[in-house]
N, CA, C and O atoms as CSV, one atom per row, in Angstrom:
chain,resi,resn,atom,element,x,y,z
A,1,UNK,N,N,-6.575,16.965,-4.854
A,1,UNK,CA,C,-6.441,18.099,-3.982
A,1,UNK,C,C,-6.886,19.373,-4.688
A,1,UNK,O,O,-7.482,20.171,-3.966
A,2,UNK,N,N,-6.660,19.812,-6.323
A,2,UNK,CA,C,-6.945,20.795,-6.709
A,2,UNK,C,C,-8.304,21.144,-6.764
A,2,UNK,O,O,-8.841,22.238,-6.595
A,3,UNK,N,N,-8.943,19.647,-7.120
A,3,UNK,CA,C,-10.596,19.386,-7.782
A,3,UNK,C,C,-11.439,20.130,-6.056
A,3,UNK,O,O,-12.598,20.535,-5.967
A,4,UNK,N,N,-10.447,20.093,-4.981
A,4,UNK,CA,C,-11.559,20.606,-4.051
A,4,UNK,C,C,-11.793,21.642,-3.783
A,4,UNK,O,O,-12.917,22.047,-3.488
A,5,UNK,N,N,-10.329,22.596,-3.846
A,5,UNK,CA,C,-10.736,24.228,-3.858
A,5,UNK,C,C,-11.277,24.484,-5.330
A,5,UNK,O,O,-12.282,25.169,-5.139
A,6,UNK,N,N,-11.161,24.324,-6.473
A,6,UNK,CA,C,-11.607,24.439,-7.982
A,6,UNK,C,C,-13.207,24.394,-8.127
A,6,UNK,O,O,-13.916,24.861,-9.019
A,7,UNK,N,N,-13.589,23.598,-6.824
A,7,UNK,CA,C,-15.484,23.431,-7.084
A,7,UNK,C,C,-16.338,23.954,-5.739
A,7,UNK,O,O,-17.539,23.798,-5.520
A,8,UNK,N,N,-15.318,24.636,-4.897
A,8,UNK,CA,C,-15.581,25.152,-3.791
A,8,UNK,C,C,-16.496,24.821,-2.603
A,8,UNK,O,O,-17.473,25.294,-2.023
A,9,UNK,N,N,-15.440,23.467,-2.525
A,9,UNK,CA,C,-15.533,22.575,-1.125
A,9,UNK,C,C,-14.516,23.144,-0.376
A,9,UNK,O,O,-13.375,23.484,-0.690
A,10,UNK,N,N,-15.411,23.212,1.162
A,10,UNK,CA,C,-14.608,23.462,1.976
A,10,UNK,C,C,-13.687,22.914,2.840
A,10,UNK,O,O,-12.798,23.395,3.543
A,11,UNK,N,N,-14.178,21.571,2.591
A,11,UNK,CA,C,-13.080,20.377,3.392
A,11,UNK,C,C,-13.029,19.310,1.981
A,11,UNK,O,O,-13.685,19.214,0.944
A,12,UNK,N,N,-11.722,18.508,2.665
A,12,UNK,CA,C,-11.443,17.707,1.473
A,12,UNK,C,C,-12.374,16.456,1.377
A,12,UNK,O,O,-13.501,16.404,1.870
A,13,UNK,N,N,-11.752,15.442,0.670
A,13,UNK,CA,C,-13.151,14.330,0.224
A,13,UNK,C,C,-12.705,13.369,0.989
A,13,UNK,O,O,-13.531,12.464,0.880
A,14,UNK,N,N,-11.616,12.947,1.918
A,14,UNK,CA,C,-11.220,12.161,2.103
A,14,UNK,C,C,-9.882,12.451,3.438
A,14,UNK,O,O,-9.196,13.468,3.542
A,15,UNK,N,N,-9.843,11.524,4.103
A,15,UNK,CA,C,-8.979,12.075,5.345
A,15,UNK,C,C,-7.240,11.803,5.175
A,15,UNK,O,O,-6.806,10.677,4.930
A,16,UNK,N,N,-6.470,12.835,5.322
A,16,UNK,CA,C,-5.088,12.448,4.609
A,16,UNK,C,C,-3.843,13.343,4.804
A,16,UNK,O,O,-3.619,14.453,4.321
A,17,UNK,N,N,-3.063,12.566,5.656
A,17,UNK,CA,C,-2.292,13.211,6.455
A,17,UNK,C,C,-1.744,14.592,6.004
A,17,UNK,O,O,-1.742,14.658,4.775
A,18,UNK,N,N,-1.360,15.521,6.501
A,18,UNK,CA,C,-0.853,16.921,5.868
A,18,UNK,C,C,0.471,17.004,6.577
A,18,UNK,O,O,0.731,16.425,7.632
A,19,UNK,N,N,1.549,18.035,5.667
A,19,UNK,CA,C,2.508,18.477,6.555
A,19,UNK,C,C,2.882,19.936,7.171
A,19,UNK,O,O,3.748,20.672,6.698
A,20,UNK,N,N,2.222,20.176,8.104
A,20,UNK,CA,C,2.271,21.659,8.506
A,20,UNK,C,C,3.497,22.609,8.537
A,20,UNK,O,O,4.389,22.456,9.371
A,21,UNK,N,N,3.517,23.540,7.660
A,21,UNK,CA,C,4.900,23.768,7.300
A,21,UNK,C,C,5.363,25.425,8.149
A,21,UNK,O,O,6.495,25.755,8.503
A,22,UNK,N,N,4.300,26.087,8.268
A,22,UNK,CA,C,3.999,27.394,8.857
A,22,UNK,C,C,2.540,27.348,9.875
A,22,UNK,O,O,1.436,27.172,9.359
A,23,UNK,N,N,2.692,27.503,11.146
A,23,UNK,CA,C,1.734,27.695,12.463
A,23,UNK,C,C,2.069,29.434,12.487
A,23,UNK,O,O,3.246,29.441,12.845
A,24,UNK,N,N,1.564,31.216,12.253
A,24,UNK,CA,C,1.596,31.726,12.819
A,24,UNK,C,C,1.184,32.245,13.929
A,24,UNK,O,O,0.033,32.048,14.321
A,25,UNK,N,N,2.127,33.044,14.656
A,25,UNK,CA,C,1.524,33.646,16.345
A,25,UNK,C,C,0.400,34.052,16.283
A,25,UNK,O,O,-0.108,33.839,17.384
A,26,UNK,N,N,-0.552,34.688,15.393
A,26,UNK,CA,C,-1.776,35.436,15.767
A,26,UNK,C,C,-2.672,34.621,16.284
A,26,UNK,O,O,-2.446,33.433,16.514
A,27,UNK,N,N,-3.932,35.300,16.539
A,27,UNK,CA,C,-5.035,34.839,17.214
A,27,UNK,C,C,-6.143,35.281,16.486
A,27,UNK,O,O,-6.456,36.444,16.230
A,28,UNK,N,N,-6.941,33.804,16.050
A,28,UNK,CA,C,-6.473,32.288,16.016
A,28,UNK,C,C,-4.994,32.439,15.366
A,28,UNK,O,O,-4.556,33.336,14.646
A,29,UNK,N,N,-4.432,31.384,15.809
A,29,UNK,CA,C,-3.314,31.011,14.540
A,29,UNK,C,C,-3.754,30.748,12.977
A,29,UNK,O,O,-4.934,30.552,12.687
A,30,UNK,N,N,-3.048,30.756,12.317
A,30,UNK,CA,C,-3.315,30.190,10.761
A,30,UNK,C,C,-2.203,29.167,10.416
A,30,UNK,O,O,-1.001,29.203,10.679
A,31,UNK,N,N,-2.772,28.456,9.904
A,31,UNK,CA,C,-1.845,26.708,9.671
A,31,UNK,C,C,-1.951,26.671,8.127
A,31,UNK,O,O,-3.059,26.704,7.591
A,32,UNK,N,N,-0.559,26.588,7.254
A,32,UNK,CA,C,-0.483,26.282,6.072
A,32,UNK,C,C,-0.175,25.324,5.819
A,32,UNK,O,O,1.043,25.155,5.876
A,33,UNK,N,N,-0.915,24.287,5.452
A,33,UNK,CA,C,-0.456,22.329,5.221
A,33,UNK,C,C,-0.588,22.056,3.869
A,33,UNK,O,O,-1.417,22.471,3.059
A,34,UNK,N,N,0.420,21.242,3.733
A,34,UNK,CA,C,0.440,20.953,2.405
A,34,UNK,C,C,0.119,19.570,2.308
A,34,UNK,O,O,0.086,19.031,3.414
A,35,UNK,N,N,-0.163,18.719,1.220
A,35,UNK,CA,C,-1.373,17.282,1.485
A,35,UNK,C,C,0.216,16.516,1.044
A,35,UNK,O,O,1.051,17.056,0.318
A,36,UNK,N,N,0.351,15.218,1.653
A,36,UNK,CA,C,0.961,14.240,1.543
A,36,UNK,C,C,0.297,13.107,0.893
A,36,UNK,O,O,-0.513,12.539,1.626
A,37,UNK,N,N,0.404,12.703,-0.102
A,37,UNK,CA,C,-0.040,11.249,-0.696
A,37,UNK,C,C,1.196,10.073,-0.869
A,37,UNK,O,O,2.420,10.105,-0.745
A,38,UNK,N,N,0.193,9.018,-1.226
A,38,UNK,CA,C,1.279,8.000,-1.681
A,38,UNK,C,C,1.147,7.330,-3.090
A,38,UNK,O,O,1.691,6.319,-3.534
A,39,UNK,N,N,-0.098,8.552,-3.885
A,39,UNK,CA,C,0.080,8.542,-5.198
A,39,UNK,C,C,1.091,9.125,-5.792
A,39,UNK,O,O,1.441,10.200,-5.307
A,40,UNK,N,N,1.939,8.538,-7.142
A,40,UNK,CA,C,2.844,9.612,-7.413
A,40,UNK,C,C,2.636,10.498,-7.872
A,40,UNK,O,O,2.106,10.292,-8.964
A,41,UNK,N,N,2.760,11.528,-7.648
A,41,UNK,CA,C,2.412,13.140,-8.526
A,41,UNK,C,C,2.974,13.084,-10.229
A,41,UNK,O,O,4.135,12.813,-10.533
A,42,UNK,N,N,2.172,13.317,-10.954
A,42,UNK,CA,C,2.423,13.399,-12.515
A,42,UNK,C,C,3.561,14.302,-12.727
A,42,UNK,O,O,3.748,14.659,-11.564
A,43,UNK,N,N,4.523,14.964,-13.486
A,43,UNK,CA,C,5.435,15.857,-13.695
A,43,UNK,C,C,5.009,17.211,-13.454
A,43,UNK,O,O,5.733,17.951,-12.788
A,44,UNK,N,N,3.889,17.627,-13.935
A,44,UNK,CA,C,3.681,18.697,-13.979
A,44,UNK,C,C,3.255,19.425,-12.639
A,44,UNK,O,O,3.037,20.631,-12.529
A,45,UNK,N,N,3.167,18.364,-11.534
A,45,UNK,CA,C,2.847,19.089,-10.278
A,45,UNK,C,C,4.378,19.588,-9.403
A,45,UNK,O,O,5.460,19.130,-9.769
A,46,UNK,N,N,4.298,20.317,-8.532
A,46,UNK,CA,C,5.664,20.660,-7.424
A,46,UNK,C,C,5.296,19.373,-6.497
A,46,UNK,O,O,4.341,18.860,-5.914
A,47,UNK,N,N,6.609,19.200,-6.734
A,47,UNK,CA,C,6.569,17.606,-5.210
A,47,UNK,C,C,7.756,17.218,-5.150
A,47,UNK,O,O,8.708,17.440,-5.898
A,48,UNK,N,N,7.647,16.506,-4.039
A,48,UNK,CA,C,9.076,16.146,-3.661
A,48,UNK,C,C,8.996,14.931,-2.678
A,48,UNK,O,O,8.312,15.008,-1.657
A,49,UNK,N,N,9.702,13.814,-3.002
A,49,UNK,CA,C,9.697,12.464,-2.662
A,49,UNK,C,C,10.203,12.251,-1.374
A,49,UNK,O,O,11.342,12.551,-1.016
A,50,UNK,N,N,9.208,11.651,-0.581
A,50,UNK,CA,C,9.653,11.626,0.363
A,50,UNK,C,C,10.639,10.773,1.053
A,50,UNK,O,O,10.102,9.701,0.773
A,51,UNK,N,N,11.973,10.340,1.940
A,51,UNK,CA,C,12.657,9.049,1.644
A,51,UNK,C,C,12.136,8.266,2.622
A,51,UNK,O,O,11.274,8.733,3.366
A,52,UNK,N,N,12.466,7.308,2.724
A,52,UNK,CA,C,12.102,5.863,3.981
A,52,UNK,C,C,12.097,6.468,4.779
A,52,UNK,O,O,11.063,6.780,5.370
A,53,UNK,N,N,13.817,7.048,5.248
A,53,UNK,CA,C,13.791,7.745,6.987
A,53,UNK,C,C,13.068,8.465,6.977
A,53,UNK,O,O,12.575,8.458,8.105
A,54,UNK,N,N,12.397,9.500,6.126
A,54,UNK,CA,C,11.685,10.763,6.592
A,54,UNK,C,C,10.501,10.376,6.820
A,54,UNK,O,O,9.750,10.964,7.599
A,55,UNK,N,N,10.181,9.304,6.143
A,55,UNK,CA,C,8.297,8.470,5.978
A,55,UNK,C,C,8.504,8.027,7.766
A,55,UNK,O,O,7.790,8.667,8.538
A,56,UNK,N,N,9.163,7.289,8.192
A,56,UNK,CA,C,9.534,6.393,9.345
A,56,UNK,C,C,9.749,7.666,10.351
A,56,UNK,O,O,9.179,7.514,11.431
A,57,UNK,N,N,10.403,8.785,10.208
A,57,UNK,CA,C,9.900,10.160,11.052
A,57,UNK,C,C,8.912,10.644,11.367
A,57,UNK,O,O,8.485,11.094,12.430
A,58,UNK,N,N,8.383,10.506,10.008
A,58,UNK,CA,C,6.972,11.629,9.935
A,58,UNK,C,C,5.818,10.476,10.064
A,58,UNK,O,O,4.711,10.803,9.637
A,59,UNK,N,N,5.991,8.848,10.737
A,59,UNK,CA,C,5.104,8.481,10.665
A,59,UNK,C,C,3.765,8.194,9.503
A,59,UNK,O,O,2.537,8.257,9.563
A,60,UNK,N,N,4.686,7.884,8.550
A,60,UNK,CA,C,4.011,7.994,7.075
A,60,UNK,C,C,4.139,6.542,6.365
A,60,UNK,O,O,5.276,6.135,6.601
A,61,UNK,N,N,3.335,5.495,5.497
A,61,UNK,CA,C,3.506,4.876,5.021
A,61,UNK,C,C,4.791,5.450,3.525
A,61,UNK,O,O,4.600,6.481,2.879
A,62,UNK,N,N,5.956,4.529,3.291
A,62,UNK,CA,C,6.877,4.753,1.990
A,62,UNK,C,C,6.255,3.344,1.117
A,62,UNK,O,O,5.862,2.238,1.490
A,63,UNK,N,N,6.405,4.079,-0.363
A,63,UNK,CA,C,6.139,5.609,-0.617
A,63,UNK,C,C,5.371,6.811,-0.413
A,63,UNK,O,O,4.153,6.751,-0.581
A,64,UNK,N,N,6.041,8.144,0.003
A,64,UNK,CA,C,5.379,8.775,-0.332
A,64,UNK,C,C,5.871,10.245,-0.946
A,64,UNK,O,O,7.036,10.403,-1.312
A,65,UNK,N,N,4.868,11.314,-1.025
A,65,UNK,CA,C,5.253,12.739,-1.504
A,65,UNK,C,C,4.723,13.540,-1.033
A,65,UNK,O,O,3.824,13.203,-0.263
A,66,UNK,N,N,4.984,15.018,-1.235
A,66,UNK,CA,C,5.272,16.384,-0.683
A,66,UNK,C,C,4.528,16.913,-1.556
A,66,UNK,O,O,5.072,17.307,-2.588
A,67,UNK,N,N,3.162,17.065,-1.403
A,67,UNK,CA,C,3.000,18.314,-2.683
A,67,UNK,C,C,3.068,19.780,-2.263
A,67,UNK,O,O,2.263,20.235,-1.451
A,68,UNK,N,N,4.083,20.556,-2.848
A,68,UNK,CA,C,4.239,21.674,-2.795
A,68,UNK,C,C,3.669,22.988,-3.393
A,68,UNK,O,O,3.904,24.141,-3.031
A,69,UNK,N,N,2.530,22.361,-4.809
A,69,UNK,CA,C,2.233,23.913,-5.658
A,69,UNK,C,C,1.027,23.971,-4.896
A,69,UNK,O,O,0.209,24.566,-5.599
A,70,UNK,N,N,0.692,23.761,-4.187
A,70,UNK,CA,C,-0.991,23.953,-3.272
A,70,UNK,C,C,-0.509,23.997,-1.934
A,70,UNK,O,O,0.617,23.691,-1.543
A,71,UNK,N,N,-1.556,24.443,-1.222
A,71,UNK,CA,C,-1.519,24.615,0.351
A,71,UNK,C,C,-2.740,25.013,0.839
A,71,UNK,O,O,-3.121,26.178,0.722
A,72,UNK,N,N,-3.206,24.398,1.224
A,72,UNK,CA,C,-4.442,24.582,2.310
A,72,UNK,C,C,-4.264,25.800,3.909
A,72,UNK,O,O,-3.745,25.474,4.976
A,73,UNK,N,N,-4.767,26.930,3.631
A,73,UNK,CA,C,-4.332,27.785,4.623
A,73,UNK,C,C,-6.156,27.708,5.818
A,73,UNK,O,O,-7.339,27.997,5.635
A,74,UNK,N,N,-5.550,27.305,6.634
A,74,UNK,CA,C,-6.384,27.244,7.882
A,74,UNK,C,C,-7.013,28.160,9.029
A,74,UNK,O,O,-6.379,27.757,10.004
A,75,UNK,N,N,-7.638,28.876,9.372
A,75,UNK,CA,C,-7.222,29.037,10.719
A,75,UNK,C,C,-7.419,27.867,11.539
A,75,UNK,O,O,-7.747,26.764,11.103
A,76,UNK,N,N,-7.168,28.212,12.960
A,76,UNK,CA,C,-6.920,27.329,14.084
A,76,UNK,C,C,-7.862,26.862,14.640
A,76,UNK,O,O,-7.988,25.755,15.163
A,77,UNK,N,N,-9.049,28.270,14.481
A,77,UNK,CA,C,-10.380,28.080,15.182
A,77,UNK,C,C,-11.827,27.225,13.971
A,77,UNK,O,O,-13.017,26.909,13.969
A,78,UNK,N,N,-10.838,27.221,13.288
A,78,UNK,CA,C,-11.957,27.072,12.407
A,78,UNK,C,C,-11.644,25.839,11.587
A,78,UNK,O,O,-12.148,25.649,10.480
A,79,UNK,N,N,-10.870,25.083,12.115
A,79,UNK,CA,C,-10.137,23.773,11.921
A,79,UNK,C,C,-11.012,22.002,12.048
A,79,UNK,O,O,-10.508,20.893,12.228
A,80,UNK,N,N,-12.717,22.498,11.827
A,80,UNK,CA,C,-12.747,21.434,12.489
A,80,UNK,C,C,-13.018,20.215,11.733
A,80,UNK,O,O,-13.924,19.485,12.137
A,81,UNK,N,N,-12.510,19.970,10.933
A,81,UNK,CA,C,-12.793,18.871,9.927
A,81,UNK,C,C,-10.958,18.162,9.932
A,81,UNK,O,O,-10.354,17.670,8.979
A,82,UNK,N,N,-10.569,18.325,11.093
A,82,UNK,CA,C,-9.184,17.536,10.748
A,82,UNK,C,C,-9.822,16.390,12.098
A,82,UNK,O,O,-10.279,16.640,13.213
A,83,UNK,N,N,-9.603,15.189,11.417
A,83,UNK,CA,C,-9.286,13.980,12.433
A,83,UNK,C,C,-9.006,14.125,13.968
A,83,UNK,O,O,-9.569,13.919,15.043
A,84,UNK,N,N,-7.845,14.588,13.478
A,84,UNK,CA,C,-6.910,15.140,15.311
A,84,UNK,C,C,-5.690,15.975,14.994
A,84,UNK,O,O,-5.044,15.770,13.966
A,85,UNK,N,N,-5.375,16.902,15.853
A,85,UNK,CA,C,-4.577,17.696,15.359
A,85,UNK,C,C,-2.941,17.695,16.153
A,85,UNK,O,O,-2.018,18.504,16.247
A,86,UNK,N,N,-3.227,16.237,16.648
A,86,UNK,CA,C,-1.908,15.601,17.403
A,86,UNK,C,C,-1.100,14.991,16.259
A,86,UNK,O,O,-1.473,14.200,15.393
A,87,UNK,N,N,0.573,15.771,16.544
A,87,UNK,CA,C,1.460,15.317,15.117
A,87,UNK,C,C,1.662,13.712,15.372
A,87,UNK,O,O,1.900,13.154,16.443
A,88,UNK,N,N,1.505,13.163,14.133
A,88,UNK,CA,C,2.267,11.976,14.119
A,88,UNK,C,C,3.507,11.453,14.111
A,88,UNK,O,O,3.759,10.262,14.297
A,89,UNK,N,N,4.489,12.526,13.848
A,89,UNK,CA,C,5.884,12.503,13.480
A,89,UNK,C,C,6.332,14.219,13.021
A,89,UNK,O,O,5.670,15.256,12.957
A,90,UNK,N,N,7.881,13.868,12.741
A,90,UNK,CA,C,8.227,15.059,12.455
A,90,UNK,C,C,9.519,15.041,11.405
A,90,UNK,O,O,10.437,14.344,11.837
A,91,UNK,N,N,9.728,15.543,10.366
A,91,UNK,CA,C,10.561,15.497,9.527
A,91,UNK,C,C,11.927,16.063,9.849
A,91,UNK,O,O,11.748,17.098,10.490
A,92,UNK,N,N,12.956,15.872,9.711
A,92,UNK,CA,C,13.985,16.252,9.832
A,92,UNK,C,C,14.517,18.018,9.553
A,92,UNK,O,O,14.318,18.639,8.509
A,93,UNK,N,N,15.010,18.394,10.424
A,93,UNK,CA,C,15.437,19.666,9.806
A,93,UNK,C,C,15.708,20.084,8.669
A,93,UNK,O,O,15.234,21.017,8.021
A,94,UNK,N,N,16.942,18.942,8.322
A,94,UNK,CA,C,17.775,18.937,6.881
A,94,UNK,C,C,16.408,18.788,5.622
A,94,UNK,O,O,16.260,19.586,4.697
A,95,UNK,N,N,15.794,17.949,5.804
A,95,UNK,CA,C,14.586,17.837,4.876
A,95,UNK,C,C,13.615,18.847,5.052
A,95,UNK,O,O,13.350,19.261,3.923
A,96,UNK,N,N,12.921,19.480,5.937
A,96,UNK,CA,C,12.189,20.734,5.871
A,96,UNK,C,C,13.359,21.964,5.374
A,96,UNK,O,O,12.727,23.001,5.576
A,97,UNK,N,N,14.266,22.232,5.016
A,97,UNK,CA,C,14.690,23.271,4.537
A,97,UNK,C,C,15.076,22.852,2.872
A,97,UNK,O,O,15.360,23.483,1.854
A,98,UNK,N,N,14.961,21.893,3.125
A,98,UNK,CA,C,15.094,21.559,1.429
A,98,UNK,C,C,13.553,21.874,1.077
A,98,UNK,O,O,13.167,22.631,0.186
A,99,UNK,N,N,12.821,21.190,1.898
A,99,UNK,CA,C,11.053,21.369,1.086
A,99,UNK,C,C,10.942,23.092,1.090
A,99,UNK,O,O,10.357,23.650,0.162
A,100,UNK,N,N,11.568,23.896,2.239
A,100,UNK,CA,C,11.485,25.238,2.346
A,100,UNK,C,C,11.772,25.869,0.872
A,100,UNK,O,O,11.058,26.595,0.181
A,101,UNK,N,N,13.038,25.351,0.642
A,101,UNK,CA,C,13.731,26.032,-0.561
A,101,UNK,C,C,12.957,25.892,-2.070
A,101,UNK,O,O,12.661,26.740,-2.911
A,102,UNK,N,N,12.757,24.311,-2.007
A,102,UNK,CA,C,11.785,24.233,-3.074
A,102,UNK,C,C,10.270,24.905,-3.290
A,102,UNK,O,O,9.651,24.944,-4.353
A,103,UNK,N,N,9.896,25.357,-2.157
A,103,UNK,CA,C,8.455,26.168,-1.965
A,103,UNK,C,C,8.825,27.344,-2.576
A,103,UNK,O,O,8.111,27.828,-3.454
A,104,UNK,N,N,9.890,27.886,-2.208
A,104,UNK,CA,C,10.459,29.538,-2.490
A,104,UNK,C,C,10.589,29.492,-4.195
A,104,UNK,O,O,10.285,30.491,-4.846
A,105,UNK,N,N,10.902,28.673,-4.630
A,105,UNK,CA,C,11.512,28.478,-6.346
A,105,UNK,C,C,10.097,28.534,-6.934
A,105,UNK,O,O,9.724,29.212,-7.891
A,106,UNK,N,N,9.545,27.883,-6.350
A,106,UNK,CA,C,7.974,27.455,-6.663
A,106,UNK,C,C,7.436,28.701,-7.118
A,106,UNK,O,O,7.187,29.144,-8.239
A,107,UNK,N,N,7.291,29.258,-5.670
A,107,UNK,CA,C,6.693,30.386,-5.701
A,107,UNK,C,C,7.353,31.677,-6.389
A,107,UNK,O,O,6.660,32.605,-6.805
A,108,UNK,N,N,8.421,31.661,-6.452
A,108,UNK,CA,C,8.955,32.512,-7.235
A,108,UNK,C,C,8.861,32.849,-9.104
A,108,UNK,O,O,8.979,33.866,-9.787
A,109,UNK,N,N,8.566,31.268,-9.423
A,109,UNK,CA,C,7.899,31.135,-10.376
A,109,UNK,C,C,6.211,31.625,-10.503
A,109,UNK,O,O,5.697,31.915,-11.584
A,110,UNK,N,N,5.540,31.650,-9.294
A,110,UNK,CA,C,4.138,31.948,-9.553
A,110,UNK,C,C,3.565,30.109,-9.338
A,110,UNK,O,O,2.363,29.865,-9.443
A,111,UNK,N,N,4.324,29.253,-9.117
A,111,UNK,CA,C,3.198,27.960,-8.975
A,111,UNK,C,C,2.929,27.097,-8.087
A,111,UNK,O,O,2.970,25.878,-8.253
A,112,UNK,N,N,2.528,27.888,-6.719
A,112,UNK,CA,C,2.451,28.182,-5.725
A,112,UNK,C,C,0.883,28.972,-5.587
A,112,UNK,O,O,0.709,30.176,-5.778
A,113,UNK,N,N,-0.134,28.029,-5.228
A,113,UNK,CA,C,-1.219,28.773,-4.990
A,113,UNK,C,C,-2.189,28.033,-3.651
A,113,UNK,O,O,-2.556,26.861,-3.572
A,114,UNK,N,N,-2.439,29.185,-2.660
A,114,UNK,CA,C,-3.878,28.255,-1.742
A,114,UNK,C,C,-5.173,28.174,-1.714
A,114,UNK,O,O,-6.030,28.545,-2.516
A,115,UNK,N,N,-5.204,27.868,-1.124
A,115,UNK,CA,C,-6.536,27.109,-0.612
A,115,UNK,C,C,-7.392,27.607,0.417
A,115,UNK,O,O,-7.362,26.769,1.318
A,116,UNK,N,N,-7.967,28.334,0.656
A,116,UNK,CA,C,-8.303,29.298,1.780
A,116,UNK,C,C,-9.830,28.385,2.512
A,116,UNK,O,O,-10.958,28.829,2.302
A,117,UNK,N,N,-9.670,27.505,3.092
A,117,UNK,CA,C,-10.594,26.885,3.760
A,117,UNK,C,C,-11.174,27.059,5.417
A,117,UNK,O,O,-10.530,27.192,6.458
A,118,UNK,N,N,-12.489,27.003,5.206
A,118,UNK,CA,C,-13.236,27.690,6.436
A,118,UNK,C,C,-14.378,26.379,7.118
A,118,UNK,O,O,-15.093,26.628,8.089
């Protein structure tokens, strides 16, 4: 995920589910997704494991993870390299405010950076 904003590609290399964490009101909207794999993330990245129920919510093969120090910021109109933009699932409240909280720590640290793709 890093290697694609780092060499300044504008879409990724490969098709792979995201979890949209922020849609704002403007026009276009802007969509901040963060990439879901079912590689495990090395230590040094922000992530967060995803459990069975939440995989089986969100319509996700388990295992999987949350990467949190990246984010791909979108607009709406300019979106067109996603598959389909119909959700597959949806994560639990209780679990999006935990991923919330961990984004905030993240970022509060500074390791927390996007991706500004067009």
């Amino acid at each position: 995920m890093g290697e694609t904003g780092d060499h300044g590609e504008e879409s990724g290399r490969k098709d792979r589910p995201v979890c949209l964490l922020v849609k704002t009101p403007t026009e276009p909207a802007r969509l901040f997704l963060f990439a879901i794999t079912t590689q495990k993330p090395d230590q040094s990245t922000v992530h967060i494991a995803i459990s069975e129920i939440e995989c089986r919510r969100g319509g996700l093969r388990f295992p999987s993870w949350l990467i949190l120090d990246e984010y791909n910021r979108v607009e709406l109109d300019e979106a067109y390299d996603f598959v389909t933009t119909t959700p597959v699932g949806a994560f639990s409240p209780a679990f999006v405010r935990k991923v919330a909280t961990l984004i905030k720590q993240a970022a509060a640290q500074r390791r927390v950076r996007a991706v500004i793709r067009k």
